[in-house]
Every structure is written in structure tokens, then in C-alpha cells.
N, C-alpha and C positions, 0 to 999 in steps of 0.2 A: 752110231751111239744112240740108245736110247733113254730117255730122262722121264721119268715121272713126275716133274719140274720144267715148265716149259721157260718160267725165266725163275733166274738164282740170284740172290740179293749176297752179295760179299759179306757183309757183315754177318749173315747168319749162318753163311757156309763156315765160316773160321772157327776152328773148333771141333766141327763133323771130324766123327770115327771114318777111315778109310779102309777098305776093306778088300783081300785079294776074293778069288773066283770059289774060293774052296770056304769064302765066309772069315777068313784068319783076319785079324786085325793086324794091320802092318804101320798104321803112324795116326794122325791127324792134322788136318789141314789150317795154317798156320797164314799163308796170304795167298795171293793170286799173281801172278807174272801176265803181266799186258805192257803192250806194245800199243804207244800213242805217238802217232805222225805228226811234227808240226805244218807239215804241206800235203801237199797231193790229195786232200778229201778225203781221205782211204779211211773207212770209221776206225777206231781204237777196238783191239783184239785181246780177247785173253789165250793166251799159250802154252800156260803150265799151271799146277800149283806145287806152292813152297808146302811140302811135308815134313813133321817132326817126327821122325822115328826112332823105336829105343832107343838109348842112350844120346838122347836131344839132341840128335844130328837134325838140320834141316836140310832134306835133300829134295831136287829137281821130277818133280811127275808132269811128264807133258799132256795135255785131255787128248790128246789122242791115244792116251792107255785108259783113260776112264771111261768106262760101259754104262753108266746111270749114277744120275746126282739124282738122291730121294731126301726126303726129309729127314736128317738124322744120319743118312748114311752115303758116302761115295763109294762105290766099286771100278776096280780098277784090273788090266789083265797085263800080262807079263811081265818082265824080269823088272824089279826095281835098281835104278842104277844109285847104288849109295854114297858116288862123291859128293862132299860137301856143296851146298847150294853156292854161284854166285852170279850175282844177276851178270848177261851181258851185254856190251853196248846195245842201246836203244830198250833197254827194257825198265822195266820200273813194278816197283809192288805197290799192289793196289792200296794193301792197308795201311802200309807204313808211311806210304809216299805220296798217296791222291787223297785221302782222306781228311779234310779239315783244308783243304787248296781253295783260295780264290777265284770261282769264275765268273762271267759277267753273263746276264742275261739277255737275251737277243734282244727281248720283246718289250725292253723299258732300261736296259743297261744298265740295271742295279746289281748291286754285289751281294754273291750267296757261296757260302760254305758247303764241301761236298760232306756228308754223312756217309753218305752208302751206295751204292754203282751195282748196277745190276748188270745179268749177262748175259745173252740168247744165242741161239744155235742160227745161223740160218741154213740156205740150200745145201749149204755144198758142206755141211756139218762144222763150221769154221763159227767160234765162239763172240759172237761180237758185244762190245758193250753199248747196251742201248737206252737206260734209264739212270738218273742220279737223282737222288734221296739229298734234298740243298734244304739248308733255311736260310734265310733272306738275313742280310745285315740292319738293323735297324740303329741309324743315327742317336749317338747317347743324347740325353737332355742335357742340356748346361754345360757341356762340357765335346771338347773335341773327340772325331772317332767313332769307332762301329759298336755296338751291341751285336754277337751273335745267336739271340735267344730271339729272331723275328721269324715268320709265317713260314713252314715246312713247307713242300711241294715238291712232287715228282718230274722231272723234264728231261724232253729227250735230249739225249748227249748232244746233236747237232741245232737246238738250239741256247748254246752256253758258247762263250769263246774264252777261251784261256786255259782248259783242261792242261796243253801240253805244256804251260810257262811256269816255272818254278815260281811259288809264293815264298816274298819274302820275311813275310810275318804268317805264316802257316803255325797254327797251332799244333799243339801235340798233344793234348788229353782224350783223342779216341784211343791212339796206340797205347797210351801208358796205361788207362783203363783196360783196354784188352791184354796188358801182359800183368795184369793187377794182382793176379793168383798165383802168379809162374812164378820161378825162382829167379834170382838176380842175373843164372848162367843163362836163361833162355833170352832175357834182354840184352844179353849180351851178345848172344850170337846173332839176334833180329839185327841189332846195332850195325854189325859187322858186316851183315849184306846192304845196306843200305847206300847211300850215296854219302860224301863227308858233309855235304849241307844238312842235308836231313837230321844224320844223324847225332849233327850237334845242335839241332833246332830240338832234338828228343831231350837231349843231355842237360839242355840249359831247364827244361820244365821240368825236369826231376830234382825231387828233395836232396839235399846233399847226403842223408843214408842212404839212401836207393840207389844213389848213382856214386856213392863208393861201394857199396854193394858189386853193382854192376861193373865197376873196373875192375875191382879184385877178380875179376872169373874173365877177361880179356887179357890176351900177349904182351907180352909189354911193348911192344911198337903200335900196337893200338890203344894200348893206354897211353903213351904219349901223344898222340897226334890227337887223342878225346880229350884230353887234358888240358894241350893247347888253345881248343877251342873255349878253354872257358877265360873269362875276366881275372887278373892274378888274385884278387879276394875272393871270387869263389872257387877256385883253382884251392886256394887254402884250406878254404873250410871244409871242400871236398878230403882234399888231407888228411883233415884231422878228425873226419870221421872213419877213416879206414881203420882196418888194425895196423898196429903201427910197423910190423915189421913189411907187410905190404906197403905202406906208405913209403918207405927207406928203400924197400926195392926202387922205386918207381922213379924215386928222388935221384937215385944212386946211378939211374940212366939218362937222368937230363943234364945238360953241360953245367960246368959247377955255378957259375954264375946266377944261373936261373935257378937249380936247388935253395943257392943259398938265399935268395931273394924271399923265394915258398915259403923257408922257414923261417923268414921274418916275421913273416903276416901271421904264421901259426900262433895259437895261444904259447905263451911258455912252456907249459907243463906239457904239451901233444908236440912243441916241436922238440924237447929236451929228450923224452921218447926215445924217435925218431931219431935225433942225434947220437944216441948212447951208439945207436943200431949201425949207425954211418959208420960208425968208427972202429967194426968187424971188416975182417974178410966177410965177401960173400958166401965163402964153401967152409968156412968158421959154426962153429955150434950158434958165437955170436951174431953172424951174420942172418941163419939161419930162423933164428927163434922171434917170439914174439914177447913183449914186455905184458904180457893183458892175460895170463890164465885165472883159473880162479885160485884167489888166496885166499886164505883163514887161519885167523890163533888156534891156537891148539883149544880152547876153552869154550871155542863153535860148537854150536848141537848140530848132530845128526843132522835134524829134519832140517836147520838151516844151509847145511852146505847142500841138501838135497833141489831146495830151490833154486839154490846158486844156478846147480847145473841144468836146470829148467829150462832159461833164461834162451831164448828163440836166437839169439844172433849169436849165441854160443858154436862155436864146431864143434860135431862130434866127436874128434879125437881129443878135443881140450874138455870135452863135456864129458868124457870115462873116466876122471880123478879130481881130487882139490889137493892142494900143494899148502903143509902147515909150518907157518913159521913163526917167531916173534916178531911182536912190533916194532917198527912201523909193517903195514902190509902194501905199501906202495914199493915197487921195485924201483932202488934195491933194496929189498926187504931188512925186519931183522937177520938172527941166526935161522935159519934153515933148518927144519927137524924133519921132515919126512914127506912123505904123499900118502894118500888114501885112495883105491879103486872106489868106481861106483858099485861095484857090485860087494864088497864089502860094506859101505853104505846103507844097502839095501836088508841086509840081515842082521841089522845092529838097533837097537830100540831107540826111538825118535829123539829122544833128550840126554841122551850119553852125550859126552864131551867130542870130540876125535882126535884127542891130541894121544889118548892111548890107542890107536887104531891106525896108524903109521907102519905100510911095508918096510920091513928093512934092510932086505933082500935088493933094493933099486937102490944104487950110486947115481948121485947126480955128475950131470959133465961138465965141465968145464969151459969160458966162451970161445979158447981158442981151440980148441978141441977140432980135428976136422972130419970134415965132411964125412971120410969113411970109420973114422972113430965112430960117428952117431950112429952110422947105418947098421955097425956091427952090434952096435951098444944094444940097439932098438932088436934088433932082429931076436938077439940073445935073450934079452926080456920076453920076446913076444907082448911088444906095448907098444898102446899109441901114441904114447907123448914121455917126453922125458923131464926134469929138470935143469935146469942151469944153473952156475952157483959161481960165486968170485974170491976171489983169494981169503976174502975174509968168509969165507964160508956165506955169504947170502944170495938169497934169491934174485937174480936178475932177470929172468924169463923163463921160458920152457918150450921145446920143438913138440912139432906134431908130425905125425907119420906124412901128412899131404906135402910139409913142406919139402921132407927129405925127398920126397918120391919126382917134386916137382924139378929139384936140383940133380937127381939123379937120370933120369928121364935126360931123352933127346930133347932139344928145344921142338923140333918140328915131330916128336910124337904124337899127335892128334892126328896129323896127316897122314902118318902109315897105319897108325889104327883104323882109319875107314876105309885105306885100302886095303887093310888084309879083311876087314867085316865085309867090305866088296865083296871081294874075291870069291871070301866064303859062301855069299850068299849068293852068287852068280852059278856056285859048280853045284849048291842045294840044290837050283833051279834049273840048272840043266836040260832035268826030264821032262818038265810043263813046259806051258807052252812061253815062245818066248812073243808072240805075234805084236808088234804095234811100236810107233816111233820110237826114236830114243833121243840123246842129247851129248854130246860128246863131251 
């Protein structure tokens, strides 16, 4: 291998375009996989890196397929194997897992935070890590405990002790800064290779939108066991920033006892929600929908329901329409009058009303309506979302194409998707060359 970087600082590699032989861009590099001994003196190795590729898979690249780490760019040669990453016994990510760890320094056995870990080739081309990027703990004034904003310094990995000991107050504001841009899915999927300390050592420093964010886009057996790890009041609060019909999932999988505890701590109004939602079938319209799309009187301007759907933590499928009813507009609504596409919206002058600009070609469903009722309903429309409506004709929620797709789907449909994207990109690749390690 050749490197136009004789050593590599992790934190600036995370990020680099990764690139195959013909120049294509194939992922970017997301952490680094090293293996730390706690015996034997054997220095700590890097062995792989974790790559995000199209559709934020993060898959396994060993450096023994990378040809040169340059500034800006890794290259890499043969067949990329696109099973889902997971780390294996004895390995650990560098950025997720050694970053912000306690170690002690040899030379005065004061305590210093790792920042950043550097990583060199030696003889026999085998990636060692040899420097750590620490700043020194400094003693708060007046008060018990460390300050970590003390004296920065470079030192070699072998004189620090504690690199391989899990810290039990390791911080988390390098990972969460580094996932600061990403979407909630890609924190989630970091989450999900991690270790279950870690990953609740992440979970507990995030704000509770971020990190209902981030549950919503994990399985639901990983959202119970991330769930678990939190305190029952922030467990709650987490709750009740989700959307609520993901909260009711989630609730609806913990043993009753414990749901019904959750939805003590909730505010009223986020756990009553949430309760409407309990009290569907799962494979129900009911069950299905969300209490939170946008509503509006009929007497809304244009340009206001325009901003409605602006609105960043909106989904897209709930972001293609507003849903016009009478007062009240909290579900369950007034009477129920119609829906508006956005793109009628859009060809309509800013200060019209919308309550004359109701399709009325869409029937709403009904919550006990099931599962294949929606699918047919939705397909028939060619729409993303539909209505829901209750005896008395009012608005109780509305489904989105993601949920139906998510209940119709196999549970374990992610995992045969990257096998069949495998597969496919194994027989592309066929005719190049396949030369260099692999990973089973």
C-alpha cells in the first residue's frame, strides 16, 4: 500500500470520499475498527474502516483493500462486500468508542481525554496506532471533579494506561458533533454497532428531539433495549417528543405494566395521544396513523398552510397535503371537510382561503378500516397520505405511505435488501479485479 500520508489522524479521516480504482465514488468513511489488547504489549491495530454507502448502509472495508489514504481521498481495490457492518468480538470503533475515554499518563499519572488517535503503517504494512490528540483534566475551582478544557498534547499511545478499560463517565459530545449534520437514520444505525454501554452513554447526552428522532428510525427491539437504558422521566419525555403513533408502537411492545407506568410520567395531552392510538389494532387504519398531520380551517390562507408544510420535522408524505376541518383543530377535530395537495397550493394566489380548494375525489377511512383496506385505498388514489375520520365524521389522524409500507414489509426486510444489493454488486463486479482481503 502506498499513502501520501505517512500518519492519519481519525478524526480528519471521518468523512473522506472513498474511491474505487476507476476513480467512482463508492461510500465515505464513517469510523475506523481497531483492535486493543488488554495484555500481551501487542500495540493496538487498525483493521478496517466502517463505510456509508448509498443508501446509509455502513459496511465493513478492511485496509488491506485500501491503496492510498491522501488528503481528501481513500482509494480502495476490489469487490466491496455490502453486508451490514457489525463489529466483532474484540474490536471496537475508534470514533464512537475511544474518543473522549479516560487515560492516565505514564509520566505524572494525570488524567487526560482522547480527542483524536492517529495511525501508521509499519514494516510489514500492518496499520498501527501510534499517537493520541489528549487534553489534560484540570481540577475545577471550588468545587469537586475535572474540568476537560486543560493543556492539549500529543503522546505516544504506549505511554498512556487505560486505552483498553471502558470509561465510566466517557463523554459523548465528539460523536454527537460528528453525526451533527446527518440525519436521525445514520445515528441510528452508528448506535446500533456500538456496544450497549456506549451506546447508551450516547443516548443519555442527547437532547430528547434528537434522540426520539433517532428511535423512530431503529427496530423496535432496539428501541426497547435504548429505551431501557434511560431513567423512567427521561424515558417519558423521550415519549413525548416522538410522533405519537411511533410512541404507541413502541409503548404497545413493552409489558403492560411498564407502558402504563410511561404514560403516567407523560404530559396529559401527549399521553391521551398516545392512548387514543393504544386502543386500535395494530394492522387497523387506527392503529396505523398518526394524531399530528397538518390541520387547518377552512378560512387559512394559502401562503399559511404553505409554511405549515415547511416546517423541517415534518415527513414528507404528511408534508404533500393539509387536512381542512372545523373547529376545534386538535384531534379529534371538528367536522371533517376535505384535504388540499401541495401542489394545488402552489398554483393558487397566496391569500385565498383553502376551504374552497378541497379534493373531493378522496374518501376518508375509517380507524377500524384494515390494513389491506389502506393499501388498496392509497394505491387507488396514487397518494401519500390519507385521512381518518370517526363515526361522527371527525378528524382523528391520517396514515402516510412509510407507515403502510412499514407494516406491510417483512420485519427483517433491510436484511434481504443488502443481500440482494450484495449480490447485485458482486456479479457487476465480476470482471474487475477482485484482489485483496475480505471479511466474512
Amino acid at each position: 500500500m502506498s499513502t501520501a500520508v505517512d500518519r492519519v489522524y481519525i478524526a480528519r479521516l471521518a468523512g473522506t470520499t472513498v474511491f474505487d480504482p476507476l476513480g467512482d465514488a463508492v461510500g465515505r468513511v464513517r469510523d475506523v475498527v481497531v483492535v486493543v489488547r488488554r495484555t500481551g504489549g501487542t500495540p493496538p491495530t487498525a483493521v478496517g474502516l466502517v463505510v456509508e454507502v448509498p443508501g446509509r448502509r455502513r459496511v465493513f472495508m478492511p485496509l488491506t483493500r485500501v491503496t492510498a489514504i491522501n488528503p481528501g481521498q481513500v482509494i480502495c481495490t476490489g469487490v466491496i462486500n455490502l453486508r451490514r457492518f457489525k463489529a466483532r468480538q474484540g474490536e471496537t470503533l475508534a470514533i464512537a468508542e475511544l474518543f473522549e475515554r479516560s487515560v492516565k499518563l505514564k509520566e505524572d499519572r494525570s488524567t487526560a481525554y482522547i480527542e483524536d488517535i492517529a495511525m501508521e503503517q509499519d514494516r510489514t504494512k500492518t496499520w498501527r496506532l501510534t499517537k493520541l490528540y489528549v487534553r489534560r483534566a484540570q481540577r475545577r475551582t471550588g468545587v469537586l471533579g475535572f474540568s476537560r478544557r486543560g493543556e492539549a498534547l500529543v503522546v505516544d499511545v504506549d505511554q498512556v494506561t487505560g486505552l483498553s478499560v471502558r470509561d465510566k463517565n466517557q463523554g459523548a459530545s465528539l460523536v454527537i458533533e460528528a453525526f451533527s449534520d446527518h440525519k436521525p437514520a445514520d445515528l441510528a444505525a452508528a448506535l446500533m454497532e456500538m456496544t450497549p454501554s456506549r451506546s447508551a452513554e450516547i443516548a443519555a447526552a442527547l437532547d430528547d428531539e434528537r434522540l426520539a428522532d433517532v428511535l423512530e428510525e431503529m427496530p423496535e427491539d432496539e428501541q426497547i433495549i435504548l429505551l431501557s437504558t434511560l431513567q423512567s422521566e427521561r424515558a417519558a419525555d423521550v415519549l413525548e417528543a416522538m410522533d405519537p403513533d411511533d410512541a404507541a408502537d413502541l409503548l404497545g411492545d413493552l409489558p403492560a405494566t411498564q407502558a402504563a407506568a410511561l404514560l403516567e410520567l407523560m404530559e396529559p395531552e401527549d399521553a391521551r395521544n398516545v392512548e387514543q392510538l393504544l386502543g386500535y389494532e395494530d394492522d387497523s387504519a387506527g392503529g396505523l396513523m398518526t394524531t399530528e398531520p397538518v390541520i387547518v380551517g377552512p378560512e387559512t390562507s394559502v401562503a399559511t398552510c404553505l409554511a405549515l408544510v415547511r416546517k423541517n420535522e415534518l415527513p414528507p408524505a404528511l408534508a404533500s397535503m393539509v387536512f381542512v376541518v372545523r373547529p376545534p383543530l386538535e384531534t379529534p377535530t371538528g367536522r371533517y371537510i376535505g384535504l388540499v395537495h401541495i401542489q394545488r397550493l402552489l398554483r393558487e394566489p397566496p391569500h385565498d382561503s383553502i376551504g374552497g380548494l378541497v379534493d373531493p375525489a378522496i374518501a376518508p377511512l375509517h380507524p377500524g378500516d384494515h390494513l389491506s383496506v389502506v393499501a388498496r385505498r392509497m394505491a387507488a388514489y396514487d397518494i401519500l397520505a390519507l385521512p381518518v375520520v370517526n363515526d361522527e365524521h371527525r378528524l382523528v389522524g391520517a396514515i402516510s405511505i412509510d407507515d403502510v409500507l412499514d407494516h406491510l414489509l417483512p420485519s427483517d426486510w433491510r436484511e434481504h435488501m443488502d443481500e440482494d444489493d450484495s449480490a447485485a454488486t458482486q456479479a457487476d463486479a465480476a470482471q474487475e479485479s477482485t484482489a485483496g482481503g475480505g471479511r466474512g
